[in-house]
C-alpha positions as CSV (number, residue, x, y, z in Angstrom):
1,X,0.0,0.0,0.0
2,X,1.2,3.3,-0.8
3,X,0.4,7.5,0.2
4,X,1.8,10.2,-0.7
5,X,3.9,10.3,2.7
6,X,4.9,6.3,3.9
7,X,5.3,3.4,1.7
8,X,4.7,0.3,3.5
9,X,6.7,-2.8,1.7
10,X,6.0,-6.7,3.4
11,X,9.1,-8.5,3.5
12,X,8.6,-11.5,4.4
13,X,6.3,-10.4,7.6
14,X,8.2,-7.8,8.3
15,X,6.9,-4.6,7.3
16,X,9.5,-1.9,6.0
17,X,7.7,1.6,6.5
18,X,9.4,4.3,4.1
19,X,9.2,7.7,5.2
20,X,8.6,10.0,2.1
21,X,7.4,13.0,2.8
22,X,8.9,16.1,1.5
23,X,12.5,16.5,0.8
24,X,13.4,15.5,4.3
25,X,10.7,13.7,5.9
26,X,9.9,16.6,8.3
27,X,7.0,16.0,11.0
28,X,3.1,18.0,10.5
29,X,0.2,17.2,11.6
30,X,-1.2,15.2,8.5
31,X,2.2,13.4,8.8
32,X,1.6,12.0,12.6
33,X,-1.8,11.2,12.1
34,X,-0.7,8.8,9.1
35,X,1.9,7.4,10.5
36,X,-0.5,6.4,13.4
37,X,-2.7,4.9,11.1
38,X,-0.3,2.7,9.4
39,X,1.5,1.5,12.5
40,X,-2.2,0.4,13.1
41,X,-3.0,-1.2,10.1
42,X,-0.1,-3.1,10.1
43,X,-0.9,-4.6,13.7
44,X,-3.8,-5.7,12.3
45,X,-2.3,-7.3,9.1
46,X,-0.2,-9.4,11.1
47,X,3.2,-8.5,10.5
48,X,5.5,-9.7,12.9
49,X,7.8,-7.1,13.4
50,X,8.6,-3.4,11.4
51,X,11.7,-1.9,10.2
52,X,11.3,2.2,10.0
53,X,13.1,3.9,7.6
54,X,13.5,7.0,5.2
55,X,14.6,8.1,1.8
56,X,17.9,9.5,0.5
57,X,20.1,10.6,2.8
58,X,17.5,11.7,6.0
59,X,15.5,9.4,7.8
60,X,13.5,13.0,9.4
61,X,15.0,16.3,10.0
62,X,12.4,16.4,12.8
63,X,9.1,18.9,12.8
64,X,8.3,21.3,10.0
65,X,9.4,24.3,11.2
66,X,7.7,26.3,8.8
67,X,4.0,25.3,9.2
68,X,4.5,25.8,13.0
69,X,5.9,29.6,12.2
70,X,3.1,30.0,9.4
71,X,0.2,27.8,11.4
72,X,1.0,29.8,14.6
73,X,-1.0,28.6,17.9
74,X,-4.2,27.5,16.4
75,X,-1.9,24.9,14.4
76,X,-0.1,24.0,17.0
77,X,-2.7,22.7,19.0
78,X,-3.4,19.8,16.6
79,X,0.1,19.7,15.9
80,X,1.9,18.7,19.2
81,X,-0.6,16.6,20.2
82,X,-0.6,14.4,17.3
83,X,3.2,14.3,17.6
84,X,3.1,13.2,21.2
85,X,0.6,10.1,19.6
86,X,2.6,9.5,16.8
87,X,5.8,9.1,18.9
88,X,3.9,6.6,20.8
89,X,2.6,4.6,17.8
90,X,6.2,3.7,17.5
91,X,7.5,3.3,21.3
92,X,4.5,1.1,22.2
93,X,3.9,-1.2,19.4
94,X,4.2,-5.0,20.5
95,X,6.4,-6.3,17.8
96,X,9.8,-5.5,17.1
97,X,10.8,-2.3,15.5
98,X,14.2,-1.3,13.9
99,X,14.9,1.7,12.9
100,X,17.1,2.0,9.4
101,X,18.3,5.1,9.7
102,X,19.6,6.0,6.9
103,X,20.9,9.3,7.0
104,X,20.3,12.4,9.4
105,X,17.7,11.9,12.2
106,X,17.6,15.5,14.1
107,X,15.2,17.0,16.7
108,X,11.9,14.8,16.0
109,X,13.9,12.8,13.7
110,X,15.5,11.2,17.1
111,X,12.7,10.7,18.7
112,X,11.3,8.4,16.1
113,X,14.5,6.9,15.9
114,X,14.6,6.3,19.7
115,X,11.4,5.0,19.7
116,X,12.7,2.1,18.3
117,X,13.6,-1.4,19.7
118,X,17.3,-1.0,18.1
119,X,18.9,1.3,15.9
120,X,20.9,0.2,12.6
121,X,22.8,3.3,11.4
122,X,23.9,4.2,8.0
123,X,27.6,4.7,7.4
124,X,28.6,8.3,6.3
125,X,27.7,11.9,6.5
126,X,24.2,11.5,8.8
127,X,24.0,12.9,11.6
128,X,21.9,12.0,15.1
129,X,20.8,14.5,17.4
130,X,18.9,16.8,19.6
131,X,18.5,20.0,18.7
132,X,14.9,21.2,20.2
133,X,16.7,23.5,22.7
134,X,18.8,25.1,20.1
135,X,15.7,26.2,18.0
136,X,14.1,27.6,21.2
137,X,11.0,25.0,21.9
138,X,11.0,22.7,25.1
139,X,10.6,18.9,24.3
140,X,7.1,17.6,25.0
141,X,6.7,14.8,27.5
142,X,6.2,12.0,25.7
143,X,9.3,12.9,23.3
144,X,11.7,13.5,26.2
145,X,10.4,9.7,28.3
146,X,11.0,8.3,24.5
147,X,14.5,9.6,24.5
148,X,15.3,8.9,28.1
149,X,14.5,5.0,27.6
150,X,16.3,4.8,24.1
151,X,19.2,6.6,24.7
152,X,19.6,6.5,27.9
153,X,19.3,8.8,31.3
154,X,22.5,9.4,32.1
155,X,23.4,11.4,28.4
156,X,20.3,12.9,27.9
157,X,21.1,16.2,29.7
158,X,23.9,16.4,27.9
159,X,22.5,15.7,24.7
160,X,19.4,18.0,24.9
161,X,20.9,20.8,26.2
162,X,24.3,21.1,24.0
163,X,21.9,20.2,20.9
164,X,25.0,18.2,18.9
165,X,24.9,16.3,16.4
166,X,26.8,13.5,15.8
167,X,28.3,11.1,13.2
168,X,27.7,7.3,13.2
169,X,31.1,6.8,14.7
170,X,30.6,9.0,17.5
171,X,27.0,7.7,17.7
172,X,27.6,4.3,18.0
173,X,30.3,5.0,20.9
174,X,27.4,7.2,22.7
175,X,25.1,4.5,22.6
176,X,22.9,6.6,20.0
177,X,22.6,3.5,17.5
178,X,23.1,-0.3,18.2
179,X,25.5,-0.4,14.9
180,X,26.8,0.6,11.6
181,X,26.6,-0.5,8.3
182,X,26.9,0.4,4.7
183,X,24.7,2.6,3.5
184,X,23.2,0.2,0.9
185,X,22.6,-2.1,3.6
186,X,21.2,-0.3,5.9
187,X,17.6,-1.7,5.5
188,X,18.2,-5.4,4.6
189,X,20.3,-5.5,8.0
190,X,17.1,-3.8,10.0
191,X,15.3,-6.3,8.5
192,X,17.6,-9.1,9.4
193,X,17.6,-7.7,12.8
194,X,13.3,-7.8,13.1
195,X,13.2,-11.0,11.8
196,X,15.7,-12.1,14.5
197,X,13.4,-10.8,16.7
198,X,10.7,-11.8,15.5
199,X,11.3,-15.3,15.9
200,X,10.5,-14.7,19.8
201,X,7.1,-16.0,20.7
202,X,5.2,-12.7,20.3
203,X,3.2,-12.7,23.3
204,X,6.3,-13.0,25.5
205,X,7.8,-10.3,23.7
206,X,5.2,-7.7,23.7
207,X,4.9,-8.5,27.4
208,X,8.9,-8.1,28.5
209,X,8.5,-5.0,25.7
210,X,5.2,-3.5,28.1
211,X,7.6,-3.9,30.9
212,X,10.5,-2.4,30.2
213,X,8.5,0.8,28.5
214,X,6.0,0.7,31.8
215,X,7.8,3.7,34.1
216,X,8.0,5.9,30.6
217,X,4.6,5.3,29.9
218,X,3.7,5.6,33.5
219,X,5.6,9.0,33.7
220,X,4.2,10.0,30.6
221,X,0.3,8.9,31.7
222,X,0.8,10.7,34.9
223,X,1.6,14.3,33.9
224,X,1.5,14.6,30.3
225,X,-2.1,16.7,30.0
226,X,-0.2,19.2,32.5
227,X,2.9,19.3,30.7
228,X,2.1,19.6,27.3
229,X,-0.3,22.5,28.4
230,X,2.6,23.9,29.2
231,X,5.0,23.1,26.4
232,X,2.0,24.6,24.2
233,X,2.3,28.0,25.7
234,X,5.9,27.9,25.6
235,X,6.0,26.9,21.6
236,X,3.2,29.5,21.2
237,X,5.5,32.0,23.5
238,X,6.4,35.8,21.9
239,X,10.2,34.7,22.6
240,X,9.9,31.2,21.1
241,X,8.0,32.7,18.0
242,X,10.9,34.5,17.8
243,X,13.3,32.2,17.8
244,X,11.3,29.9,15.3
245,X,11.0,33.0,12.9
246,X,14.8,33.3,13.4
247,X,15.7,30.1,12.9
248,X,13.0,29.5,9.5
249,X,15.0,32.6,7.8
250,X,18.4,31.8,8.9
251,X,18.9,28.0,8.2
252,X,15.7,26.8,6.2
253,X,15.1,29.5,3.9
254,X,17.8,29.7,1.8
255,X,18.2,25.6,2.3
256,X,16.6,23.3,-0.4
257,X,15.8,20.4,1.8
């Protein structure tokens, strides 16, 4: 089956989801709300595990900066809730999930790739980071709980508030991605990797999955409807307008992807 925005190939049960939206697979609100549906539908196909993935050389430059400076407020209170949802399509579905990144994953792009069960990294000039902070916006919940379990606690400070970026080598010795491999083989090793995976009785593995994810989703169940409340008015903020504004004209402007 096949949109405008995600391909979805079966490969053998597993089922290889191709980001392609845009020139670099940026994240709106028609975006999230298909990739929830997807996710969904291929739960109820019966595909035993998924590989996530993009096209070229991004796998997401994270949100679309320019329809949250053009959609102002009013979008953004679709927006960042469908992110939040769409973040957790990823983080709590039962099966497997690998994430073939295949070139930069930055800001949003993370997330998604954090979300995953492991992360199989193309070789080359693609870059992994945070960069929320440096843009001005704060990090809703459920994005932050999803970086905190896939990355880790103890670097998460440090990668949120210096924003870096970093190259596969550099990722893989952070603990970023699980491993590295040629960039043409990026995907057939995901899928390898799901279908390893996969072989696990799926019951049992949805179940250790629920329980390893359980305090992020508790966490996240507990004080999102506060929090992102508050992370609205913060995006919609004079001074993080600003710095959106800013950031559109300096680096996205004059860019072509």
């Amino acid at each position: 089956m096949a949109t405008s925005s995600i391909r979805v190939d079966d490969e053998g049960g597993i089922a290889v989801v191709t980001l392609q939206h845009g020139k670099a697979n940026t994240l709106d609100t028609e975006f999230c709300q298909e990739l929830i549906v997807r996710l969904e539908d291929v739960q109820l196909g019966g595909c035993r595990g998924v590989v996530l993935t993009g096209t070229g050389g991004i796998f997401s430059a994270g949100v679309d900066l320019r329809r949250v400076h053009d959609g102002g407020t009013g979008y953004l209170e679709d927006f960042l809730p469908a992110l939040s949802d769409a973040f957790l399509s990823v983080f709590g579905f039962p099966g497997p999930v690998i994430a073939a990144v295949n070139g930069h994953a930055i800001a949003g792009g993370a997330v998604l790739a954090a979300a995953c069960d492991r992360r199989v990294l193309a070789d080359g000039p693609g870059r992994i980071g945070i960069t929320e902070l440096l843009v001005g916006v704060p990090f809703p919940l459920a994005a932050l709980e999803i970086l905190r379990s896939g990355f880790g606690a103890d670097i998460l400070a440090e990668l949120a508030f210096l924003g870096e970026t970093h190259l596969p080598a550099d990722a893989l010795r952070l603990g970023l991605v699980n491993e590295v491999t040629a960039p043409g083989n990026v995907v057939e090793r995901a899928v390898a990797v799901a279908r390893k995976l996969a072989e696990i009785p799926a019951a049992a593995y949805a179940h250790t999955k629920a329980q390893l994810h359980r305090p992020f989703h508790e966490r996240i169940a507990e004080h999102r409807t506060g929090d992102d409340a508050h992370v609205l008015e913060l995006w919609s903020s004079p001074e993080a307008r600003a710095a959106i504004k800013a950031y559109v004209d300096r680096v996205l402007r004059g860019s072509t992807g």
